[in-house]
Biotite code that builds the C-alpha atoms (Angstrom):
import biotite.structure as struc

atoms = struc.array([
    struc.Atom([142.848, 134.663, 90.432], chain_id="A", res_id=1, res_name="UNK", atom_name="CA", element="C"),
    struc.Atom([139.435, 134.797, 88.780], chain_id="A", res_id=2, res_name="UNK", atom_name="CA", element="C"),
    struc.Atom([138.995, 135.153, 84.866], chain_id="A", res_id=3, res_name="UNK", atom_name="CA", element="C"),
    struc.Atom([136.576, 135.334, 82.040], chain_id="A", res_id=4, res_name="UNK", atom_name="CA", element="C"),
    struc.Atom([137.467, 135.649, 78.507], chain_id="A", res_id=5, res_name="UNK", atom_name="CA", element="C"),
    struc.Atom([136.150, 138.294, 76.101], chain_id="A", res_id=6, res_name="UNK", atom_name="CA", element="C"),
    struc.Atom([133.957, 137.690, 72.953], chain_id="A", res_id=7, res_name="UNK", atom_name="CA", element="C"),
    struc.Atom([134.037, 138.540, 69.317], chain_id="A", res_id=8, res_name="UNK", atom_name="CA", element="C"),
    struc.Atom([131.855, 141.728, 70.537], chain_id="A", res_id=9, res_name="UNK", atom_name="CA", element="C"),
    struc.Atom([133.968, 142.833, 73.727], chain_id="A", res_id=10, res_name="UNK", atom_name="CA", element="C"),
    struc.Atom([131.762, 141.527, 75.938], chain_id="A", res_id=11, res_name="UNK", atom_name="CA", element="C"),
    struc.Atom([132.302, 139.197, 78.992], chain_id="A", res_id=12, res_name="UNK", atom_name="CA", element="C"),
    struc.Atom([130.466, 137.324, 81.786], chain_id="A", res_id=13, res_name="UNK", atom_name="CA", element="C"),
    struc.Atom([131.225, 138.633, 85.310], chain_id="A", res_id=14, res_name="UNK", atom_name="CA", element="C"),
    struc.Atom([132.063, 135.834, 87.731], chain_id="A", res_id=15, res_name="UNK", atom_name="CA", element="C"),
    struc.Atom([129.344, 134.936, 90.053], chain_id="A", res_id=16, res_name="UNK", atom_name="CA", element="C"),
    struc.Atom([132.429, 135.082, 93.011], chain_id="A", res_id=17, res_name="UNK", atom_name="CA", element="C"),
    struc.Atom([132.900, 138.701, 91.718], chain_id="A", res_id=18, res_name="UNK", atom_name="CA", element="C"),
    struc.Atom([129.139, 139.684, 91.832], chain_id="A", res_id=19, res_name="UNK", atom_name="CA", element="C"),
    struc.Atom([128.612, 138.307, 95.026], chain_id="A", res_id=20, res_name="UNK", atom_name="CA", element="C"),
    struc.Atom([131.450, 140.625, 96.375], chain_id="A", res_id=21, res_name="UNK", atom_name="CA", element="C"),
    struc.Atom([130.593, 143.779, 94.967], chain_id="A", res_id=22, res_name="UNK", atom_name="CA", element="C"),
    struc.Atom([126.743, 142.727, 95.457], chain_id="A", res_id=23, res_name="UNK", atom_name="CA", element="C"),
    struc.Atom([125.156, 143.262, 92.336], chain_id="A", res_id=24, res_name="UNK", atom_name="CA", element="C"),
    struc.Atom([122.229, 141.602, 90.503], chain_id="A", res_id=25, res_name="UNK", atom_name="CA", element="C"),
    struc.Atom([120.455, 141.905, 87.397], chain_id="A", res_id=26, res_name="UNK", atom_name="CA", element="C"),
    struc.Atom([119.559, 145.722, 86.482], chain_id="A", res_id=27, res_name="UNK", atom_name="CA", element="C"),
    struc.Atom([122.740, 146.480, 88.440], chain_id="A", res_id=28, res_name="UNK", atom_name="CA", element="C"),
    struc.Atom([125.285, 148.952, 87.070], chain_id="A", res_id=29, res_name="UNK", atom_name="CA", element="C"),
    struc.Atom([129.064, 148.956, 87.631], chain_id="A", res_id=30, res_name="UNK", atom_name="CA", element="C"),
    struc.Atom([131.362, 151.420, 87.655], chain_id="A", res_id=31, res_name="UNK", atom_name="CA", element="C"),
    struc.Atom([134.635, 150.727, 86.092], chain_id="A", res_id=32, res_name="UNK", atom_name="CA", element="C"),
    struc.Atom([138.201, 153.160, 86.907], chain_id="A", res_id=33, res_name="UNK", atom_name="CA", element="C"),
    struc.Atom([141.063, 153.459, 85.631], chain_id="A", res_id=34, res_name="UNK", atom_name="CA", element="C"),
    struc.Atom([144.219, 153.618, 87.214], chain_id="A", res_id=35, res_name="UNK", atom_name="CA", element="C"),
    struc.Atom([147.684, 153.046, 84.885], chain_id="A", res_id=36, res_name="UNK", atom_name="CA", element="C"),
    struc.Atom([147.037, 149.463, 83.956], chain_id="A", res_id=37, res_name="UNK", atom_name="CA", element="C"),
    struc.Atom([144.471, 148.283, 86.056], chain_id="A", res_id=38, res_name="UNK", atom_name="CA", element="C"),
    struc.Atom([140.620, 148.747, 85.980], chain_id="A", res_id=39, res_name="UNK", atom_name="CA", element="C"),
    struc.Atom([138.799, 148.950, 89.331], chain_id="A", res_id=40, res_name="UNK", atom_name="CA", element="C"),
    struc.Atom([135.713, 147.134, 89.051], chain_id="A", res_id=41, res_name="UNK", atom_name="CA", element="C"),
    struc.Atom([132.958, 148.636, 91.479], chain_id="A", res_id=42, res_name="UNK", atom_name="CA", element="C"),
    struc.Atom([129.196, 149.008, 92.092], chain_id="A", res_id=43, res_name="UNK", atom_name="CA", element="C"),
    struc.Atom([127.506, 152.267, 90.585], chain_id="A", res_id=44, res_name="UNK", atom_name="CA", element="C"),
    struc.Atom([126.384, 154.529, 93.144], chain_id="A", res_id=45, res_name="UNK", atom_name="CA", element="C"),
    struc.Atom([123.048, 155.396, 91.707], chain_id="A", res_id=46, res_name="UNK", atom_name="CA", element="C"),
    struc.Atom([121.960, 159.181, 91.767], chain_id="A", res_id=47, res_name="UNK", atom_name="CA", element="C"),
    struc.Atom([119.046, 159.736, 95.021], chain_id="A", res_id=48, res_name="UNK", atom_name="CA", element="C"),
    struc.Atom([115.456, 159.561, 93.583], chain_id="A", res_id=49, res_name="UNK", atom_name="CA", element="C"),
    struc.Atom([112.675, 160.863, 95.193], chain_id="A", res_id=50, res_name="UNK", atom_name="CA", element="C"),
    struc.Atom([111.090, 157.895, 95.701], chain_id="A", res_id=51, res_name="UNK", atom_name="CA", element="C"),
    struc.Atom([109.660, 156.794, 98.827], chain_id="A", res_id=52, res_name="UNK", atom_name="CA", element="C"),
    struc.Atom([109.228, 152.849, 97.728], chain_id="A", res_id=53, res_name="UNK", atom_name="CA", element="C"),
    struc.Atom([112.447, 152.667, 96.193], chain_id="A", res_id=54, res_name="UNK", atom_name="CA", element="C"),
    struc.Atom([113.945, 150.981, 99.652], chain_id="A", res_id=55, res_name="UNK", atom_name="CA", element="C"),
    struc.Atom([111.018, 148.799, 100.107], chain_id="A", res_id=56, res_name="UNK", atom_name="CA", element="C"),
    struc.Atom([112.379, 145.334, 99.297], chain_id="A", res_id=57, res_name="UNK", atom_name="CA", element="C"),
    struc.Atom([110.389, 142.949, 100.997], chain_id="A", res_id=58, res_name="UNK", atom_name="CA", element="C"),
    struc.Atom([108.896, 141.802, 98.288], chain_id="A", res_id=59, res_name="UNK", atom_name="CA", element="C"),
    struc.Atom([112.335, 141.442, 96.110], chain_id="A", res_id=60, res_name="UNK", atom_name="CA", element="C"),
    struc.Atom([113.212, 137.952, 96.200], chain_id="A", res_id=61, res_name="UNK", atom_name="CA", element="C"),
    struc.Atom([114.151, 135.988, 93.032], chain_id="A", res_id=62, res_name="UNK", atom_name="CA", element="C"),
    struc.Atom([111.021, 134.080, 93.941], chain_id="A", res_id=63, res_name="UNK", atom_name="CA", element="C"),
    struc.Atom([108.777, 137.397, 93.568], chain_id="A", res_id=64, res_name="UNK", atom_name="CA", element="C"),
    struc.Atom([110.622, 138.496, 90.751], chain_id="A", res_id=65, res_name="UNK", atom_name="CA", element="C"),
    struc.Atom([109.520, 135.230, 88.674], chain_id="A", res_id=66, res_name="UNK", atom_name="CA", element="C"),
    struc.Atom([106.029, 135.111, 90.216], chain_id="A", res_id=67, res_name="UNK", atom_name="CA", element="C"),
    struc.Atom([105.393, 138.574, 89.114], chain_id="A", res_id=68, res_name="UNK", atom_name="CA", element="C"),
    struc.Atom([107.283, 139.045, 86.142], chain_id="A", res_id=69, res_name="UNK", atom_name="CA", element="C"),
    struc.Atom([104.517, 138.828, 83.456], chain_id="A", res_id=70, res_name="UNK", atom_name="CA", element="C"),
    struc.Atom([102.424, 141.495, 85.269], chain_id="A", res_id=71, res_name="UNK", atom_name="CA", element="C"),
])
């Protein structure tokens, strides 16, 4: 079983082994359900923009992402 404990603020750190399953990354959002007295932890589906570049990635490494990040 993976765990993280919960700060003074109710905040926690995802497990990198639980990112890398559900494939998010920074900017991400999750998508929590409840079901009795579990939570299902999943990715966000985010809502269709009309945005032609939007699935141009490229150029979305973590190695562009530093090199251009003070653009």
């Amino acid at each position: 079983m993976i765990s993280s404990k919960l700060t003074t603020k109710a905040q926690t750190t995802i497990p990198q082994p639980v990112r890398a399953a559900l494939g998010v990354r920074d900017g991400d959002e999750i998508a929590y359900e409840i079901d009795g007295d579990r939570v299902i932890l999943t990715k966000a589906r985010s809502a269709p923009v009309d945005d032609p570049f939007r699935t141009f990635d490229e150029w979305d490494s973590e190695a562009d992402r530093r090199a251009y990040a003070k653009l």
